[in-house]
N, C-alpha and C positions, 0 to 999 in steps of 0.2 A: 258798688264795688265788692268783688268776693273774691275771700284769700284765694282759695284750691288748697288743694291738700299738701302739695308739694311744700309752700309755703309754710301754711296752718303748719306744718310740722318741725319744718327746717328753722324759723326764727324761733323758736324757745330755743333747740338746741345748740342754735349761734350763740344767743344772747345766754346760756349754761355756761360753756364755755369761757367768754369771755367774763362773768362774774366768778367763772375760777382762778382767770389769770388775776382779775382784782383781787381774790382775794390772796394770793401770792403775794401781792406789794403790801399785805397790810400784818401789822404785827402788835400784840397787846399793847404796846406802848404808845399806838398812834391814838391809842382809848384816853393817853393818860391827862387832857384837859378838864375828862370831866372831874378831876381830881385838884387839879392844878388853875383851873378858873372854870369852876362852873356856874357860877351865874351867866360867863358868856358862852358858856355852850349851852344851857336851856333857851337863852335869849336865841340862841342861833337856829337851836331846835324850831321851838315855839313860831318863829319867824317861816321857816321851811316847810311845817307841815301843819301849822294852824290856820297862821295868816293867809299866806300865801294862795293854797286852795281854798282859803274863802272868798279869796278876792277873784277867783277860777270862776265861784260859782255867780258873782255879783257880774261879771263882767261876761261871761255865758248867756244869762236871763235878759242880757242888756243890749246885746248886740243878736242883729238876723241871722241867727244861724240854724241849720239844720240840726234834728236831734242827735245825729252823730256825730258831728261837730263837737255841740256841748257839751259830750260827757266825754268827748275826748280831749278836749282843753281841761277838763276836771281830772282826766287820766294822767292827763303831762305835769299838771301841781301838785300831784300826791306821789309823783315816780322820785326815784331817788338823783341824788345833786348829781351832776357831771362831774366825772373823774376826774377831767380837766381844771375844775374850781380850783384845785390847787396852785396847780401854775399859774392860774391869773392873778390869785389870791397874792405866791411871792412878786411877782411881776409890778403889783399894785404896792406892793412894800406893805403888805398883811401881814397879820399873824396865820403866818402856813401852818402851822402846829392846830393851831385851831380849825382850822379851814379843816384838814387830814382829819382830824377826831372826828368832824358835823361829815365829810364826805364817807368816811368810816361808817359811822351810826346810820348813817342816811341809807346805806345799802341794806340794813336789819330791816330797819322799820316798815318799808313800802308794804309789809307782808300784812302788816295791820293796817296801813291807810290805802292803799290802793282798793281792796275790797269793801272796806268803810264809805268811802268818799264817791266812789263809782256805784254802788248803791245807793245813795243817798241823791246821786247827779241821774239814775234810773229812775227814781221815785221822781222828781223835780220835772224834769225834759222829755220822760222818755215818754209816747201812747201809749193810751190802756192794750190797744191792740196789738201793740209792737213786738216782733218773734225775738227779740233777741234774750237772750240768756245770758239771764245777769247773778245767776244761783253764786251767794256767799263763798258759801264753802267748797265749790270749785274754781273760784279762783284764789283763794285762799293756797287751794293744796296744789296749785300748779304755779303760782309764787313758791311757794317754798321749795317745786323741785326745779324750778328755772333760776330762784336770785339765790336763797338761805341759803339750801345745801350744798351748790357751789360756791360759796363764799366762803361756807364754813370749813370747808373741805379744802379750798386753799390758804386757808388759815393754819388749819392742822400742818399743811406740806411746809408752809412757813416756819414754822413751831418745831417740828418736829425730823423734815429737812431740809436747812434752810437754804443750802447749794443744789439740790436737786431743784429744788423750787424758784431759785435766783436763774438756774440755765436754763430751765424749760419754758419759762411767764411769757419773755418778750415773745418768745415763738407764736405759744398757744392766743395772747393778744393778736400777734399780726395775725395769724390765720382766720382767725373769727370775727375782728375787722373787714378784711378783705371779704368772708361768707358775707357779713350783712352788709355791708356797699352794693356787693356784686348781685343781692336778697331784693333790698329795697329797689335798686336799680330795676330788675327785672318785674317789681310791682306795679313800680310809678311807669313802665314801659307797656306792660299790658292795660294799665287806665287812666292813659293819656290823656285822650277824648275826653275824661269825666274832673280830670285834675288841674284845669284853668278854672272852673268857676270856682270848684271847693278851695283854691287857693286865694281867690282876691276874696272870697268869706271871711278864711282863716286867718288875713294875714292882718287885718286891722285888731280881732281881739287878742293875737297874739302880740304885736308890739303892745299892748294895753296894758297886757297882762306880766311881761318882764316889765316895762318903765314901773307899772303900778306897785309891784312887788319890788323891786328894787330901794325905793321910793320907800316903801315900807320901811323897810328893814333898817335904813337910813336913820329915817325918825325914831323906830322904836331903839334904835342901837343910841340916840341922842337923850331919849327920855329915860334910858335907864343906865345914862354915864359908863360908856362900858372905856376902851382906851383907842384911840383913833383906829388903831392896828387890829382889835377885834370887831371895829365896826366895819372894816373894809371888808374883812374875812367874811362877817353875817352878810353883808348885800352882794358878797362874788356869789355865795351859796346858796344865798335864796332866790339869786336870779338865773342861775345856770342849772337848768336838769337835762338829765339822760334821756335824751328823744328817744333814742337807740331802745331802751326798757318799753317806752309808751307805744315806742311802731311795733315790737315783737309782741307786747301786753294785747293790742287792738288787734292787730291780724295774725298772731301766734295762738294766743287763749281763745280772746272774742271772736275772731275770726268776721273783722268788721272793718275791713280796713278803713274805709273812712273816717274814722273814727284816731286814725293817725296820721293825717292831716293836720289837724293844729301841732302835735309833734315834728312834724318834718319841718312844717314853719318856722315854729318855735327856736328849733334848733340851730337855723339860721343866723335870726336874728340876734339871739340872744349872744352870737359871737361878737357880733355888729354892735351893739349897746354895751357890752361887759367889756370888749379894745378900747371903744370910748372915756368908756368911766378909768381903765387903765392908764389910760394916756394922759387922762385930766388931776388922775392922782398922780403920777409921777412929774407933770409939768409944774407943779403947786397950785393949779387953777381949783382948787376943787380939795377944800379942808372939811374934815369930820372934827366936830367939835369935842375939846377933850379937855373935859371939867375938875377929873379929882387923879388925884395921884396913881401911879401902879403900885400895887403890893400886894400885902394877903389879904385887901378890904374886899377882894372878888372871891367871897365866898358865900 
């Protein structure tokens, strides 16, 4: 599969955009959990970009898939949470506060684990002889002018004006929504032909890989007594990422599109499995274990 240029160029600057309207809806206070309970937002951290893409990589090695496959399932564990975690998070009767901080921080961070961990999934999967370019330090600085500096920049607009940036967001959101539908559409339409097999590949480590993570985050949020409402918050979080970042990251940067296939999967399902877990926490079927009291002991 090969991006073209068209492409190769136009999903960074969808995916720009639309990390400037995110960063419009976010304002220094949605930071303020790591203040206010942050043992569960390292928990939720830790959970998102420790775990999680470890478990990318054990479940990659594990299942038949091609090498662009697996370091694209390791591309979709290190991209930052889906916007949406929040809503599913209140829906689920979460702590949304928390959930906003981890989706918050989550949009920083990719800038140091997406390079990290994709190197790391090139050393692992990739052939000696394999053309693809996997050089650090350009993907490093082409995160930074695709997610940071757009986030940061409507941070500032937030910050500094907060009604300019209140009228303009939903705009600049739909319009670069509608770019990358109408982006991917036209991808997944030129490699039709080649996108039935890479999908029944993709589509068993990718349930694997949300239930397993999910799963995780569950236990680890049970072993370190956080309150039922931040454990709901860590497994909306750690099982919900931004396909959207991993399909622009593979055939925007890499120019690999294959490679954002377990993303377009992922993204699926994971709506599929996280309505479930929604519907089981609101029904009462489905209790997070909640051992010591709330107060200022989450410090």
């Amino acid at each position: 599969m090969e991006a073209g240029i068209p492409i190769q160029v136009l999903l960074p600057l969808v995916i720009a955009a639309m990390m400037l309207g995110v960063g419009m809806s976010l304002r220094i206070t949605d930071f303020t959990a790591l203040l206010t309970t942050p043992l569960s937002a390292v928990i939720g951290l830790l959970s998102m970009f420790l775990i999680f893409p470890g478990l990318s990589f054990l479940i990659a090695g594990s299942y038949p898939l091609s090498m662009e496959l697996q370091i694209g399932l390791v591309l979709l564990a290190a991209s930052p949470s889906a916007s949406t975690s929040t809503l599913f998070t209140y829906l689920a009767r979460g702590d949304a506060a928390l959930s906003l901080t981890l989706t918050a921080i989550s949009k920083l961070l990719p800038v140091i684990t997406i390079p990290l961990y994709i190197g790391l999934a090139a050393r692992l999967f990739a052939s000696t002889d394999t053309t693809l370019d996997l050089r650090l330090e350009m993907i490093s600085e082409r995160l930074v002018q695709m997610v940071l500096l757009p986030t940061l920049a409507g941070m500032a607009l937030q910050h500094f004006r907060p009604r300019f940036a209140d009228r303009i967001r939903p705009a600049v959101i739909r319009i670069a929504v509608i770019a990358l539908i109408l982006l991917i559409a036209a991808l997944v339409f030129r490699e039709r032909h080649k996108l039935p097999d890479m999908l029944l590949q993709a589509g068993p480590a990718a349930l694997t890989l949300c239930l397993a993570g999910m799963a995780c985050a569950y236990l680890l949020a049970r072993v370190t007594r956080l309150q039922p409402r931040q454990n709901t918050a860590i497994v909306i979080e750690t099982g919900m990422q931004s396909g959207g970042t991993a399909i622009a990251i593979a055939a925007g940067i890499l120019a690999v599109p294959a490679m954002a296939v377990p993303a377009a999967v992922y993204s699926l399902i994971m709506y599929l499995v996280t309505a479930m877990f929604v519907h089981l926490k609101r029904s009462g079927k489905f209790h997070l274990v909640h051992t010591r009291p709330e107060g200022p002991l989450d410090t």
